[in-house]
C-alpha positions in Angstrom: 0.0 0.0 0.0 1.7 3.6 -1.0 0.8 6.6 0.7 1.6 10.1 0.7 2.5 12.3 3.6 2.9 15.8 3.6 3.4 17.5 7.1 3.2 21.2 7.6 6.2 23.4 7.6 5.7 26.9 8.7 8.2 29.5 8.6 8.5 32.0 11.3 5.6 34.3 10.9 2.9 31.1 10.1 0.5 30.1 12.8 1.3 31.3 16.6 2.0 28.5 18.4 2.5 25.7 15.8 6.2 25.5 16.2 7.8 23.8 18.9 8.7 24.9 22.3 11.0 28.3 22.3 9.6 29.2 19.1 10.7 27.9 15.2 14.3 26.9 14.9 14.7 29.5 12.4 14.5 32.0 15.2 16.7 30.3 17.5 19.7 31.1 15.1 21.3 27.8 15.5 21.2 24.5 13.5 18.5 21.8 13.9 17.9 18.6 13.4 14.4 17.1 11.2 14.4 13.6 12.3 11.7 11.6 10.8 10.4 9.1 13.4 10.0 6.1 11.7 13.4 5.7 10.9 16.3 3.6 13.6 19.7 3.8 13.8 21.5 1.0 15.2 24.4 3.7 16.0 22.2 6.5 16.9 22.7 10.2 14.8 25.7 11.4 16.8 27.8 10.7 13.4 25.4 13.4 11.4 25.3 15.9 14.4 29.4 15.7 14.3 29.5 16.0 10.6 27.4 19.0 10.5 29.7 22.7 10.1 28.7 25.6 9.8 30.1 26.1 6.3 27.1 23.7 4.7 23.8 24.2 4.9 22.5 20.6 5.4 23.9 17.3 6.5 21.5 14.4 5.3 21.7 10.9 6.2 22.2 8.3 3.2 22.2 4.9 3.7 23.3 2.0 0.6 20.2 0.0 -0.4 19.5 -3.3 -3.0 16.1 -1.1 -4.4 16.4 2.5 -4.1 13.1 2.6 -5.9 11.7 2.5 -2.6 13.1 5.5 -1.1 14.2 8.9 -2.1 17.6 8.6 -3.3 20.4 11.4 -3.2 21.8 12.6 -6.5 25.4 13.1 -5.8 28.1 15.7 -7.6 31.7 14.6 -5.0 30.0 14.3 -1.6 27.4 17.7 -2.6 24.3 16.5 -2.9 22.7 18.3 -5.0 18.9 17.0 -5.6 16.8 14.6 -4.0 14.3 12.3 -5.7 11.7 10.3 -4.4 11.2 6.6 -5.4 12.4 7.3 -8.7 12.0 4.4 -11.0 14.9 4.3 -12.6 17.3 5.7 -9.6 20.7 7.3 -10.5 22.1 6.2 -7.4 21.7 3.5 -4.6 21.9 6.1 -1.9 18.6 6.1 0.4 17.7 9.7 2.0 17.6 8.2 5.9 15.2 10.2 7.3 18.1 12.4 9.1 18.7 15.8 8.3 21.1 18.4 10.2 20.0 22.1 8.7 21.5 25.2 9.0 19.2 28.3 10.4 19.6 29.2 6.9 16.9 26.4 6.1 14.2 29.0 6.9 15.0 32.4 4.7 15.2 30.0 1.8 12.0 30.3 -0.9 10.4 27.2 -0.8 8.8 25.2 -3.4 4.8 25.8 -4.1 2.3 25.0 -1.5 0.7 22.0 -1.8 -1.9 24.0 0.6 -1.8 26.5 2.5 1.5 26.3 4.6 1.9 23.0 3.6 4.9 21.6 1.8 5.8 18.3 1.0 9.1 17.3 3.1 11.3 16.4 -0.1 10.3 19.5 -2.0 11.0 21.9 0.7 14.2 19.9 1.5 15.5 20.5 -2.0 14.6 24.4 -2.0 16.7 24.6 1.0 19.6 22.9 -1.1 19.3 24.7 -4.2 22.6 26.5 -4.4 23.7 25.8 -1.2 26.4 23.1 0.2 24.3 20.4 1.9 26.8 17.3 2.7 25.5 13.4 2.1 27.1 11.3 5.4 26.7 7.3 5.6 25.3 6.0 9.1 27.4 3.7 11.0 25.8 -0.2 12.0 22.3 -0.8 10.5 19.4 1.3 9.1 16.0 0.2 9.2 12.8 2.5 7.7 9.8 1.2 10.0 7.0 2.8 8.0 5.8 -0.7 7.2 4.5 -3.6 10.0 7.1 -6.0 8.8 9.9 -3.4 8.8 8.4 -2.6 12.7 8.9 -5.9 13.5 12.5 -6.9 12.2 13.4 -3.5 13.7 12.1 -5.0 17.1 14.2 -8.0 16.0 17.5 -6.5 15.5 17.0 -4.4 18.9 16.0 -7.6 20.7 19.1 -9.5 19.1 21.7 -7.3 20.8 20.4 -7.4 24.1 22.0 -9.6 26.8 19.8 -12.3 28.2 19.3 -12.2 32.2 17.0 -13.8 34.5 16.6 -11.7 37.6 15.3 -14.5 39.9 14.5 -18.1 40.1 12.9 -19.7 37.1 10.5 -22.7 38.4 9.2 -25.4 36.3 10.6 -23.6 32.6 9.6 -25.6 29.8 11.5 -25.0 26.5 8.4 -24.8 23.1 9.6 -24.6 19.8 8.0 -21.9 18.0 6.5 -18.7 18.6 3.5 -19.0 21.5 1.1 -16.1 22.7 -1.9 -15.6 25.1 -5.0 -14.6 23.6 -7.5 -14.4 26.5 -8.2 -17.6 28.0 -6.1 -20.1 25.5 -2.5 -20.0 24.0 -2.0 -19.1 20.1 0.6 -19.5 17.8 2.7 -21.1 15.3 4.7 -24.4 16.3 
């Protein structure tokens, strides 16, 4: 199933109160970070923070994937990038936008693409704007990626999280019995798949 999101971004000036705390980031005359939530980071985005200077405009995270057809991809001139394209079918590169972006206060004087509505821009679009002549960097995470905007992405995310924890038992265990395959409670009786 393919869906389209599109999430309000208002400059300073738009609708009192809609920013976050402290007022728009634009305002606060430092760089931010747009981190979109359903994307994990087995390493975590120190690695973009540290890459960011102020001599570029953006940092975005890029990741290697088998079908960047999926994604929006970076297109890349040295390590500039210079456009972004979302799930292009024939991709010019095999570098996944992350969902990680380290911006300059700059990102907000910027003109930004048309209005899809009223104060309303579509993330990629307004991303680009903010690139267009500018020196935004491409950096690679470190560890895995996963994009969770899926169930079965959710739950191999859970996976891989689960995997690197160290088992303990706090306790005694009494009567354990090991079951081959995956068993849940539903109410009153036990389900799943042997």
């Amino acid at each position: 199933m393919a869906s389209r999101a599109t999430h309000p971004l208002r400059p300073p000036g738009g609708t009192p109160g809609a920013g976050p705390r402290g007022g728009w980031p634009g305002s606060w005359g430092k760089p931010f970070v747009l981190y979109l939530g359903d994307n994990l980071f087995q390493k975590g985005i120190r690695r973009f923070l540290e890459a960011f200077k102020p001599s570029v405009s953006a940092v975005i995270a890029l990741v290697r994937v088998e079908d960047p057809r999926q994604f929006g991809v970076a297109v890349l001139e040295g390590n500039r990038v210079v456009r972004l394209l979302e799930k292009p079918k024939e991709p010019p590169s095999d570098l996944a936008v992350a969902g990680v972006y380290v911006f300059s206060p700059r990102f907000w004087s910027r003109p930004g693409p048309q209005a899809l509505r009223p104060g309303e821009y579509e993330i990629t679009d307004a991303i680009q704007a903010s690139l267009t002549g500018q020196n935004g960097g491409g950096r690679g995470g470190e560890g895995w990626w996963k994009d969770t905007g899926r169930h079965q992405d959710l739950l191999d995310a859970n996976r891989l999280l689960l995997e690197e924890l160290t088992p303990k038992v706090e306790g005694d265990v009494v009567e354990s019995q090991l079951t081959a395959g995956w068993w849940w409670r539903r109410g009153r009786r036990w389900c799943g798949a042997p």
